[in-house]
C-alpha positions as CSV (number, residue, x, y, z in Angstrom):
1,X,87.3,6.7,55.9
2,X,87.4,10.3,54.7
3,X,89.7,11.8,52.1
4,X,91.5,14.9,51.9
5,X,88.6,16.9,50.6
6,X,86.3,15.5,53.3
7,X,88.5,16.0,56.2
8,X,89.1,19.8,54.7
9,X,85.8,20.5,55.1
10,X,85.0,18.9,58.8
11,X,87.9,21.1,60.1
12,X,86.7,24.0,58.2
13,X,83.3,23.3,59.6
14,X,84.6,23.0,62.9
15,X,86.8,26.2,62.6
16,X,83.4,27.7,61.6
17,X,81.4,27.5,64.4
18,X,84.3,28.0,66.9
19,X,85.2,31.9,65.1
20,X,81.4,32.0,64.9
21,X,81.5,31.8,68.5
22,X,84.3,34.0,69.2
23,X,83.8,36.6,66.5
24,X,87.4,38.6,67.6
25,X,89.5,35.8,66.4
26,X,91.8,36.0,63.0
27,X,91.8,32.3,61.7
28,X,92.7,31.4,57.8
29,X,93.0,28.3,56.6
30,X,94.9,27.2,53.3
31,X,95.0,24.1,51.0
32,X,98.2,22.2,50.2
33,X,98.4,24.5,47.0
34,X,98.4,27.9,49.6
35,X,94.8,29.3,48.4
36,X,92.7,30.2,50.6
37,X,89.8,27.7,51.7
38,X,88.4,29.9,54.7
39,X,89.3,32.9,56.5
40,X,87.1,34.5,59.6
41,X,84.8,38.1,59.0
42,X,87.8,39.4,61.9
43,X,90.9,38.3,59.5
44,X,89.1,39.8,56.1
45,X,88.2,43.0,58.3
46,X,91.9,43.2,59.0
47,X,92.7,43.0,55.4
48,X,89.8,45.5,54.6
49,X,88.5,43.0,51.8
50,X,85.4,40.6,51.9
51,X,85.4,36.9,53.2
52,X,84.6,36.0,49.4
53,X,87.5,38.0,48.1
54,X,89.9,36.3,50.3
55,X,88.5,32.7,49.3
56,X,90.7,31.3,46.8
57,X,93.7,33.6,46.9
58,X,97.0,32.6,47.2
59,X,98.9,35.2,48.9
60,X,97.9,38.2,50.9
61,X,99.3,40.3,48.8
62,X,97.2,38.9,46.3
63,X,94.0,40.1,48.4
64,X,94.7,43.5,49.3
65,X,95.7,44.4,45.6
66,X,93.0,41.9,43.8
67,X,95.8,40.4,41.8
């Protein structure tokens, strides 16, 4: 059976290849604690900030000004 962590990361695979696929698509997905964990190229384009900068933020106010 697969714990939280696990399961976290087969949706985020999952999620992955499906924005992969349809590059036009804003998808973000957050832990129980509201950071962060993956966000498409199309929703950190939107923010004007990199995939990596968006990783681990709580807020997206906390993104566009790098607080």
């Amino acid at each position: 059976m697969m714990n939280d962590e696990q399961f976290l990361q087969a949706i985020i695979s999952a999620v992955t290849v499906t924005s992969n696929g349809i590059p036009d698509q804003m998808v973000g997905i957050k832990d129980l604690h509201s950071a962060h964990r993956y966000c498409s190229q199309c929703f950190a384009d939107a923010l004007g900030v990199s995939v990596d900068h968006v990783i681990g933020s709580t807020f997206c106010t906390d993104i566009v000004t790098g607080k």
